[in-house]
Each structure stands twice: as C-alpha cells, then as structure tokens.
TORSELO-127276 format. One line per 2 residues: number of its first residue (from 1); their letters; for each residue x, y, z of N, C-alpha, C, O, CB. Coordinates in steps of 0.001 Angstrom, whole numbers, plus 500000, padded with zeros to 6 digits. Glycine has a CB too. Layout:
TORSELO-127276
NUM = A = X Y Z X Y Z X Y Z X Y Z X Y Z | ...
This chain:
TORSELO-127276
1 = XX = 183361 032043 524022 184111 033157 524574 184920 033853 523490 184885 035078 523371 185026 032680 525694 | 185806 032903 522531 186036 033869 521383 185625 034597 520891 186000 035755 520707 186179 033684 520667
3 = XX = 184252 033748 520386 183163 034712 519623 182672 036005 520515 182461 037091 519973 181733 033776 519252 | 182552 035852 521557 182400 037142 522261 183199 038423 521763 182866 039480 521228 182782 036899 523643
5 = XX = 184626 037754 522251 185302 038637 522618 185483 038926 520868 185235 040123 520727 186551 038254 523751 | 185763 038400 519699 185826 038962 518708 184514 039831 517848 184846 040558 516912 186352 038022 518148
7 = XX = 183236 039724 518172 182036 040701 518146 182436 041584 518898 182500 042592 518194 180696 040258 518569 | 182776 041848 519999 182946 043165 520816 184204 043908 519974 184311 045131 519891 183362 042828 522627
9 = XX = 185174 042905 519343 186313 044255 518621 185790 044252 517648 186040 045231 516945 188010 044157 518327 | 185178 043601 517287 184698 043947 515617 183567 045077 516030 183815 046162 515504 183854 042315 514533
11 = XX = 182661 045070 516658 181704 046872 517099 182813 047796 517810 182433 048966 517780 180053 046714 518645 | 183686 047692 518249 184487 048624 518143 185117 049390 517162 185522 050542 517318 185087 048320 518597
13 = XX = 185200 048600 515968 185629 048974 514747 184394 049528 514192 184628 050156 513160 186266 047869 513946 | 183242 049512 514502 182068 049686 513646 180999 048683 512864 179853 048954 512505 182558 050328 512788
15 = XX = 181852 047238 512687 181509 046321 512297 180322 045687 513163 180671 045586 514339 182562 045700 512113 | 179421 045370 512998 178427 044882 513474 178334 043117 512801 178199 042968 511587 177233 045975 513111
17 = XX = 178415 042001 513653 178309 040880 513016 177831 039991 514104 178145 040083 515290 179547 040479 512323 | 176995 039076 513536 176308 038129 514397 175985 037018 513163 176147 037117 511947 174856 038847 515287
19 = XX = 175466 035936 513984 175290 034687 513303 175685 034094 512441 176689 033442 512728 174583 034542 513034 | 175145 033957 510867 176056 033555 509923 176810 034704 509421 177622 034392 508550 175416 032854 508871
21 = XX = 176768 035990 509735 178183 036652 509231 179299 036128 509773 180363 035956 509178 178329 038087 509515 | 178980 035781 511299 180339 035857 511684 181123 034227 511834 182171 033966 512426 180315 036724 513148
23 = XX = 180327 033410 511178 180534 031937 510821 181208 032349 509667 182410 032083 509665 179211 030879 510613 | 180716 032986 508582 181047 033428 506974 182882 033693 507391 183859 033051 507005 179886 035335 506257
25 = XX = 182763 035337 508655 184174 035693 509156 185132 034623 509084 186254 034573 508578 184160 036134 510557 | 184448 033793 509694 185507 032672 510904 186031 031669 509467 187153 031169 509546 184180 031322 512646
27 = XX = 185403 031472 508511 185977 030841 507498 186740 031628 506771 187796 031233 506278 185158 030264 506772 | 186300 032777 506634 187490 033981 505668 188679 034106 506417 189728 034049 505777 186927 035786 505462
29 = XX = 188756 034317 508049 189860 034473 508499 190703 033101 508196 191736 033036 507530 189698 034888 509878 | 190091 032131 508775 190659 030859 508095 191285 030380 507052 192215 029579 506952 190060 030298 507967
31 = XX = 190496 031123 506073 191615 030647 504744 192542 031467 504967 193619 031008 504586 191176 030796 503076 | 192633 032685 505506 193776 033589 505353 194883 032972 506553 195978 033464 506828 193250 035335 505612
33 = XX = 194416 032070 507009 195596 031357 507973 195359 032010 509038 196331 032192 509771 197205 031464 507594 | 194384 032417 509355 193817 033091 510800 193167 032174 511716 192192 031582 511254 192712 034214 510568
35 = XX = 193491 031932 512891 192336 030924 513662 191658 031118 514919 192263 030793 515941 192873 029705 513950 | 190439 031620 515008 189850 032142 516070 189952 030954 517245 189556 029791 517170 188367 032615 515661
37 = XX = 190700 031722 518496 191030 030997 519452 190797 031485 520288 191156 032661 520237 191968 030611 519547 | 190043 031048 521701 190206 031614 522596 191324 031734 523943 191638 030671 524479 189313 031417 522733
39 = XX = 191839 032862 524413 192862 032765 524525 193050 031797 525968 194174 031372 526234 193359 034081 524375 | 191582 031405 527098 191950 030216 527478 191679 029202 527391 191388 028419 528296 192021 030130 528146
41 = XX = 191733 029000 526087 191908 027390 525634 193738 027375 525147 194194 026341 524657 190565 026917 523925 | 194368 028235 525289 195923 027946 524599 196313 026580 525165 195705 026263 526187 197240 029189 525073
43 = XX = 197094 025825 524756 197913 024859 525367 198935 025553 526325 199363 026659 525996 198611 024029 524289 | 199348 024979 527476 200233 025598 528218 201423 025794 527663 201821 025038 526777 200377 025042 529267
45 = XX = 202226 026937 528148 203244 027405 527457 203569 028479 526188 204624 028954 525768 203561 026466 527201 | 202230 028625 525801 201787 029669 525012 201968 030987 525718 201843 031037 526942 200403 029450 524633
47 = XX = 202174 031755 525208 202242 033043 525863 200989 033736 525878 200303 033615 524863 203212 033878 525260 | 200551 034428 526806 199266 035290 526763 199678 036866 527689 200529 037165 528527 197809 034245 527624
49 = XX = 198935 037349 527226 199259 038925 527475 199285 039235 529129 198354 039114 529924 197954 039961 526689 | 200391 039587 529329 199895 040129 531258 199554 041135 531114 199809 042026 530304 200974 040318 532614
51 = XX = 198465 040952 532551 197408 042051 533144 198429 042821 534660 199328 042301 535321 195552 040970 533791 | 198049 043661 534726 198454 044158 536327 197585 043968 536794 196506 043632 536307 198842 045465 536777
53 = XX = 197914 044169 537986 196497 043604 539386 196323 044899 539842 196952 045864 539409 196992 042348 541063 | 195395 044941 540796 194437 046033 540641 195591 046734 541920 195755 047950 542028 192392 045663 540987
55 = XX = 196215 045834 542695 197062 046959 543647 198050 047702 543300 198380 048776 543802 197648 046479 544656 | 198734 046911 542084 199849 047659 541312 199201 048872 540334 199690 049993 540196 200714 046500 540332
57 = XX = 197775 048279 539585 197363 049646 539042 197252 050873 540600 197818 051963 540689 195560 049351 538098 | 196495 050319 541470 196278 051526 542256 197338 052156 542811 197031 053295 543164 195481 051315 543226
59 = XX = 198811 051779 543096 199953 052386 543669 200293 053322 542483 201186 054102 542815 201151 051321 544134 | 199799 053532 540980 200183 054534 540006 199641 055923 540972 198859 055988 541920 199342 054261 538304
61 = XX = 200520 057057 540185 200195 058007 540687 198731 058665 539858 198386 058155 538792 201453 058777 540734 | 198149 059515 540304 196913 060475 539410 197260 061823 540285 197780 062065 541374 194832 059842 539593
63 = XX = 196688 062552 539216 196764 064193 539339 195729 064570 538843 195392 063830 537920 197868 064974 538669 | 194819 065669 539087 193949 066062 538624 194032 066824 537566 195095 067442 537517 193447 066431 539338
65 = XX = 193085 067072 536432 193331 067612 535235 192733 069398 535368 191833 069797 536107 192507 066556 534038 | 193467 070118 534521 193175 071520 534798 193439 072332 533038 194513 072254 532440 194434 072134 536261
67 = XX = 192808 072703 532760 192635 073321 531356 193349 074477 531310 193694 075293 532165 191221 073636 530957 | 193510 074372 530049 194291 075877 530091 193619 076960 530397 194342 077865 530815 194855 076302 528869
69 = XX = 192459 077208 530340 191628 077917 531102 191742 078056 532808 191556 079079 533467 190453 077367 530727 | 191923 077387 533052 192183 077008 534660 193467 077125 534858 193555 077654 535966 191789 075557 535165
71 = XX = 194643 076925 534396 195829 077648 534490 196021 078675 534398 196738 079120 535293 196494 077430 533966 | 195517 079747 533262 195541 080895 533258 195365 081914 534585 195703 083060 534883 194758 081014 532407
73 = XX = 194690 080888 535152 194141 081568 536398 195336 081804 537643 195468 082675 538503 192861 080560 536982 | 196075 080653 537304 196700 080216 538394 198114 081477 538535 198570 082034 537536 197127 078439 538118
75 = XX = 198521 081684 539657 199615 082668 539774 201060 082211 539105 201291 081018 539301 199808 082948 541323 | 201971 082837 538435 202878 082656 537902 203957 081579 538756 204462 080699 538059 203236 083921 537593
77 = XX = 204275 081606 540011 204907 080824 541246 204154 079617 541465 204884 078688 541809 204905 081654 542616 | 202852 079305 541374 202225 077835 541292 202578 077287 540149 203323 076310 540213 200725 077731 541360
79 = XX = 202101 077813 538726 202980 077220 537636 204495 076222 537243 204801 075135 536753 203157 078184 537216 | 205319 077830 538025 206203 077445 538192 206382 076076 539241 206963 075041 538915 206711 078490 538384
81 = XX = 205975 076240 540080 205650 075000 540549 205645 073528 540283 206496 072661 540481 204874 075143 540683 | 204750 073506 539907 203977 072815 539174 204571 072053 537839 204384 070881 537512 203004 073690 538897
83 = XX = 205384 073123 537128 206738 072936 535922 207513 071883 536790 207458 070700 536453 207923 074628 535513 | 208260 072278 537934 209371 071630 538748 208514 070608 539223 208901 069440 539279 210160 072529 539940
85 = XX = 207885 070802 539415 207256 069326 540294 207194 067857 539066 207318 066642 539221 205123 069762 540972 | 206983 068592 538062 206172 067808 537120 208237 067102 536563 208409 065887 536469 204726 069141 535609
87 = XX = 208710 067490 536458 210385 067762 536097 210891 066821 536854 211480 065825 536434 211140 069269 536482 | 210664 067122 538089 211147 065746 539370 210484 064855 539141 211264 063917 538976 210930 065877 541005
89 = XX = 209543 064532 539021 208671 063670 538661 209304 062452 537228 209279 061222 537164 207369 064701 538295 | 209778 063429 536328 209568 062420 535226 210785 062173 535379 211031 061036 534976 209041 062745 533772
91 = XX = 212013 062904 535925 213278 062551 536262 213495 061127 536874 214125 060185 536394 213725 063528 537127 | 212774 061216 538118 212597 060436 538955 212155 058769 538748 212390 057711 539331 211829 061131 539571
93 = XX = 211259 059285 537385 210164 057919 536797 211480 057185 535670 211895 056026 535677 208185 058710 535557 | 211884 058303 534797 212209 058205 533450 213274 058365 532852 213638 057806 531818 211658 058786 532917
95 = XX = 214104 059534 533798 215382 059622 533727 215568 060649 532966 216659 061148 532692 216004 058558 533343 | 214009 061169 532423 214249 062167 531190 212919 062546 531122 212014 061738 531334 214872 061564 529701
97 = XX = 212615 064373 530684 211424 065150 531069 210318 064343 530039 210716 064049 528912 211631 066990 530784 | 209201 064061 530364 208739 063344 529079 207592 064959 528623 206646 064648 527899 207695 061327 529510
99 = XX = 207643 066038 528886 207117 067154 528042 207649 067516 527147 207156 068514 526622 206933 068127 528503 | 208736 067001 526593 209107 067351 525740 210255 068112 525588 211049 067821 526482 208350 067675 525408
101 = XX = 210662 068919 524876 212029 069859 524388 211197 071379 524726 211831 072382 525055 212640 069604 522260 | 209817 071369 524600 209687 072594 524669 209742 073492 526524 210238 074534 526953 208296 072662 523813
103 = XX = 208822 072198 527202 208651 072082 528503 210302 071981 528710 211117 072882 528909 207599 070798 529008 | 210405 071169 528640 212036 070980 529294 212781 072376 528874 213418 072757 529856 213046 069435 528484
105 = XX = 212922 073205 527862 213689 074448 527756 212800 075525 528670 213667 076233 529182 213877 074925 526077 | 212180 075751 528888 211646 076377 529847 211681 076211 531216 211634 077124 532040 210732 076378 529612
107 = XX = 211785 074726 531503 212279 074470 532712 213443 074901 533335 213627 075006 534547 212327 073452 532764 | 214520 075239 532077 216092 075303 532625 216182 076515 532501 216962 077140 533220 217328 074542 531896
109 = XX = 215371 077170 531516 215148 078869 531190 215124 079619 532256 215943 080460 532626 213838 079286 530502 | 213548 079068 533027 213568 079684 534500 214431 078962 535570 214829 079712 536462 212109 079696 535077
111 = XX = 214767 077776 535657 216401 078060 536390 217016 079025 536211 216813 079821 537129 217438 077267 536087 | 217845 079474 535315 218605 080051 534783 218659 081378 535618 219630 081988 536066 218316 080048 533458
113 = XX = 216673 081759 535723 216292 083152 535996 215765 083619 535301 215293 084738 535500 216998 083929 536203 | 215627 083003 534255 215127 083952 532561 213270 084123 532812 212543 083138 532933 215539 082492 530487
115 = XX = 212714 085702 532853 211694 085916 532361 211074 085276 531009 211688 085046 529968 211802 087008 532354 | 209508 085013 531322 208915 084653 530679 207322 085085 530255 206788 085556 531259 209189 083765 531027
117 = XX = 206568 085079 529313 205123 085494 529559 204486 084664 530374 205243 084046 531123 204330 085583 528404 | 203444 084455 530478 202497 083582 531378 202021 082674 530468 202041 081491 530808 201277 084330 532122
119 = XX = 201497 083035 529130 201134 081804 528398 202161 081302 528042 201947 080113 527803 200332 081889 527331 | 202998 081523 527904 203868 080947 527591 204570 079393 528651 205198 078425 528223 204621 082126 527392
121 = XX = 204231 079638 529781 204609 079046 530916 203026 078103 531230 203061 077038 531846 205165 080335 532144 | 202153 078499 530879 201052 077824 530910 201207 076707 529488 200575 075652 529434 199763 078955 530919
123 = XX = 201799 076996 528809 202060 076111 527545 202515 074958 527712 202117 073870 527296 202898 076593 526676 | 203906 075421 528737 204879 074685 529088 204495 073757 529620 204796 072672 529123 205677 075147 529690
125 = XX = 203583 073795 530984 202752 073159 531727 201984 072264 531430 201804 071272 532136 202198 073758 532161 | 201380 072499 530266 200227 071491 529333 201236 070718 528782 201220 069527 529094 199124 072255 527990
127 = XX = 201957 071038 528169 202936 069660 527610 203774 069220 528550 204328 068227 528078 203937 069924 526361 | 204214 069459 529776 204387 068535 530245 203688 067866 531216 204267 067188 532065 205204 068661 530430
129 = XX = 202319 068011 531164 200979 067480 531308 200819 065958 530475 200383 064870 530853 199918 068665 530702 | 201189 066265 529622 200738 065222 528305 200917 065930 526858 200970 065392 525752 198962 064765 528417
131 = XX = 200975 066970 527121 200800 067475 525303 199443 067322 525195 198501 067407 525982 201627 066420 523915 | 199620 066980 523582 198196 067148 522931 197554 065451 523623 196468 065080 523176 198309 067343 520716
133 = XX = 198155 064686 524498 197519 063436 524385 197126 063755 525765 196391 062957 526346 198354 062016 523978 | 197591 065005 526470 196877 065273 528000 196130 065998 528196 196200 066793 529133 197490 065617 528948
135 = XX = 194792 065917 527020 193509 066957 526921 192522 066074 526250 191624 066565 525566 193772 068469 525969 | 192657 064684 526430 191544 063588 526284 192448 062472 526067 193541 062358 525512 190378 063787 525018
137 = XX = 191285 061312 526959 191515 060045 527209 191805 059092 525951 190938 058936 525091 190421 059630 527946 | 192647 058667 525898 192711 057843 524509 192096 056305 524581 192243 055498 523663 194359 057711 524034
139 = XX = 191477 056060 525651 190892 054732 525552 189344 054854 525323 188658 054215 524525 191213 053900 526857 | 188840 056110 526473 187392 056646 525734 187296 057595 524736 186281 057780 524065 186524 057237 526624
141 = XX = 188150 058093 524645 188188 059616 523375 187415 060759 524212 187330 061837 523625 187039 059310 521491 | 186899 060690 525365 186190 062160 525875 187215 062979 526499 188275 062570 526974 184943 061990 527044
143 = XX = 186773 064241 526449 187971 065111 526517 188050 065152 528623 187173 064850 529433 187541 067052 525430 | 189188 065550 528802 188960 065641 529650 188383 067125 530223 188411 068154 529548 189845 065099 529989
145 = XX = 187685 067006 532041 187344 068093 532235 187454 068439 533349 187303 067600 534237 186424 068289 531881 | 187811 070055 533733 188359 070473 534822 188444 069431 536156 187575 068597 536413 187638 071646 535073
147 = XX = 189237 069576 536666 188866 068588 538535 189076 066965 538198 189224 066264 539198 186580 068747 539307 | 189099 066455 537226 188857 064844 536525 190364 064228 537628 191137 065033 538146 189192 064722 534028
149 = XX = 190441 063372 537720 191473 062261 538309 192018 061668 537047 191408 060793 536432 190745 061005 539330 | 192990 062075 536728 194132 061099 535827 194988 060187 536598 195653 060376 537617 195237 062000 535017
151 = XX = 194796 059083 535813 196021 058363 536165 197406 058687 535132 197437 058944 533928 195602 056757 536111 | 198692 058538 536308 199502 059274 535396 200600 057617 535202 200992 056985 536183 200333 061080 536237
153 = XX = 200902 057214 533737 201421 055681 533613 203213 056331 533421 203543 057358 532828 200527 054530 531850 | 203963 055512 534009 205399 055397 534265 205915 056220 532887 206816 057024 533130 205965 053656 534432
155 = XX = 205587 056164 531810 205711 056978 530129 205158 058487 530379 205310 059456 529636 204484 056100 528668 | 204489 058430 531599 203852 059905 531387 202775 060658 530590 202446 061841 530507 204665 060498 531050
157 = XX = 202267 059267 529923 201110 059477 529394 199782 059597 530166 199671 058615 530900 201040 058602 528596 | 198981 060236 530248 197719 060301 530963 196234 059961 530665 195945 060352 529535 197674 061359 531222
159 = XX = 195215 059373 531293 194249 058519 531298 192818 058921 532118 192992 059471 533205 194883 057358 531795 | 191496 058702 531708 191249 058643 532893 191389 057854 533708 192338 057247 533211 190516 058820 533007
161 = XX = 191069 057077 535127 191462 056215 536332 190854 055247 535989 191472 054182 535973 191163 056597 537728 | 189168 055271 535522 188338 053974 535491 188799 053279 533971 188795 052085 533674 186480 054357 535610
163 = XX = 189211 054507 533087 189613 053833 531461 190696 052878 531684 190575 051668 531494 190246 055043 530215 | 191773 053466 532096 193097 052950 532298 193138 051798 533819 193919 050866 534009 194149 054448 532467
165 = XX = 192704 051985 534167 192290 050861 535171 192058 049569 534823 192801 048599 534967 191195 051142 535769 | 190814 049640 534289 190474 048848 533435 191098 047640 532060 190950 046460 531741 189910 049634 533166
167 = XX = 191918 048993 531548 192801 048366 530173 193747 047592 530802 194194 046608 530213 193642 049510 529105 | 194302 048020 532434 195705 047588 532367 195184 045905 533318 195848 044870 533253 197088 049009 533321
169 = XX = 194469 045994 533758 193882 044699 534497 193249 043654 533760 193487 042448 533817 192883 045053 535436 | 192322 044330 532982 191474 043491 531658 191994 043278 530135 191376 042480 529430 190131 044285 531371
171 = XX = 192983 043891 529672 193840 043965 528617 195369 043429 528798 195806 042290 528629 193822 045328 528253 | 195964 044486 529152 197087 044275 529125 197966 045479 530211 197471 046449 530784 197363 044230 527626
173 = XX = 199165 045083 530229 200267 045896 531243 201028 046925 530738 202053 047424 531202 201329 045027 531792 | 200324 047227 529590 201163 048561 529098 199874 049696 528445 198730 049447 528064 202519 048018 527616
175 = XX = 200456 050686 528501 200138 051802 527899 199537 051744 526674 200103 050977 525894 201100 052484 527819 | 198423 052397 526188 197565 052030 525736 198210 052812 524191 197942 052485 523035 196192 052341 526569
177 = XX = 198992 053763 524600 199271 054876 523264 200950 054033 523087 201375 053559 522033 199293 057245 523827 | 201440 054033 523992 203144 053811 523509 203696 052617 523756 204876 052491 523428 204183 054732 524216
179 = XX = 202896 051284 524477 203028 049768 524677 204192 049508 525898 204618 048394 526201 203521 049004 523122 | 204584 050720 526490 205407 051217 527131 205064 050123 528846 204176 050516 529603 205153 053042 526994
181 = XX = 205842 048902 529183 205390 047985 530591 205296 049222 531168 205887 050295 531046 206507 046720 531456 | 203740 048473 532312 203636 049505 533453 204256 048662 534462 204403 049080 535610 202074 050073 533878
C-alpha cells in the first residue's frame, strides 16, 4: 500500500517508477533518513491526517460558476447583488470579505451610492468569486466553465464538487491552496 500510494505521487510529479527503480528510491530515501511507511501500519498514537466525511463535505455550500463573459451580460442590480450576497456571505463565514481590498472597496463604494462602470463591477464580482484562483480548479487545473457547480470551502476558495470532494474525504480536511480546516 505504500508503494502504491508513493508511485501514484511520484506520476503526479511526472516521475514514472516501478520495480527496481523504486527499490533503488526506497534505499536513497533511506539513507537520507526517509522511511517509506504506510500510513496504516503507524503504531497507535501517531498522528495521521483527518479526512471529513462525506456529510460534512456535502453541507459546504456550491455556487455555480459564470465567466466574465456571462456577467457582462448580467444587469447592473443582479451584480450588485450578487457583490452583497457574496459580502454576507464571507462576513458571515470569516468575519472578513475574502475578495479582497478591491471587491471589498467597491462594496462600500456602492453603499455609499457611488456610481460605477459595469466592468468595473463585473471585476469586483470575479474577485470576490475567487480572484484569479476562481477561474480554474486547483486540484485538476481545468478551467472552469460556464453553469459548473463549485464547491465554495469556509476560506472562500473555490473547487470543482467531485475534485474537492474527493481531496477533503480521501486526503485531508483542509483546503487544498491555503491548508485552511474545513
């Protein structure tokens, strides 16, 4: 099972190894004071990584993904919308807007009353979407595309559902970009 699971990160990396390479590995890591273990063979009391269970992943929220192309479209009052919604939201989660300084000044801008352009407000929207990390999945790298189901994680980082699903049940309980507990 080690060996499994350490061939599968090593072709993730690109590395391709089987048989006596990865006997050759298992002695190089070794001298370097490395020791391939699998993680259930630990002795009890060892620590091992928690998973969430699949009901706590599924009570996360998801939102569907929409391009800036597809915003453009959208009327200036859904946006806006959409800004505030997204605002309560991270308030609510975080205590603090996670779009950023730019999203967040725009948020209080149009409180305020203050006119704005439309891309400009469509900007706003994408970062506090995710920014540049809420226009592809960071566990598959494919971008995302119109209509898609994100899962949205307590940090406000975004995923697709089956990627992040997956990581947080079969990996581990945090966020895949910021290590952030879900």
């Amino acid at each position: 099972r080690a060996y499994d699971r350490l061939v599968i990160y090593l072709e993730t990396l690109g590395i391709m190894v089987a048989g006596r390479a990865y006997d050759r590995l298992v002695i190089y890591l070794e001298t370097l004071g490395i020791t391939v273990v699998d993680p259930d063979d630990l002795p009890n009391g060892q620590r091992r990584r928690q998973r969430a269970s699949r009901g706590e992943v599924g009570k996360l929220p998801t939102e569907g993904f929409a391009s800036a192309e597809e915003l453009l479209r959208w009327s200036p009052s859904k946006l806006k919308d959409d800004l505030r919604r997204l605002q309560i939201l991270a308030d609510m989660r975080l205590g603090r807007f996670s779009g950023g300084s730019t999203a967040r000044d725009m948020h209080h801008l149009l409180r305020a009353g203050g006119a704005v352009e439309k891309h400009e407000l469509v900007q706003a929207v994408l970062k506090a979407r995710g920014g540049d990390s809420g226009l592809s999945c960071a566990v598959c790298l494919a971008a995302y595309t119109s209509g898609e189901e994100l899962r949205v994680l307590p940090c406000g980082h975004r995923f697709h559902c089956e990627c992040v699903d997956r990581w947080l049940t079969e990996q581990s309980r945090t966020c895949p970009l910021c290590s952030k507990q879900v």
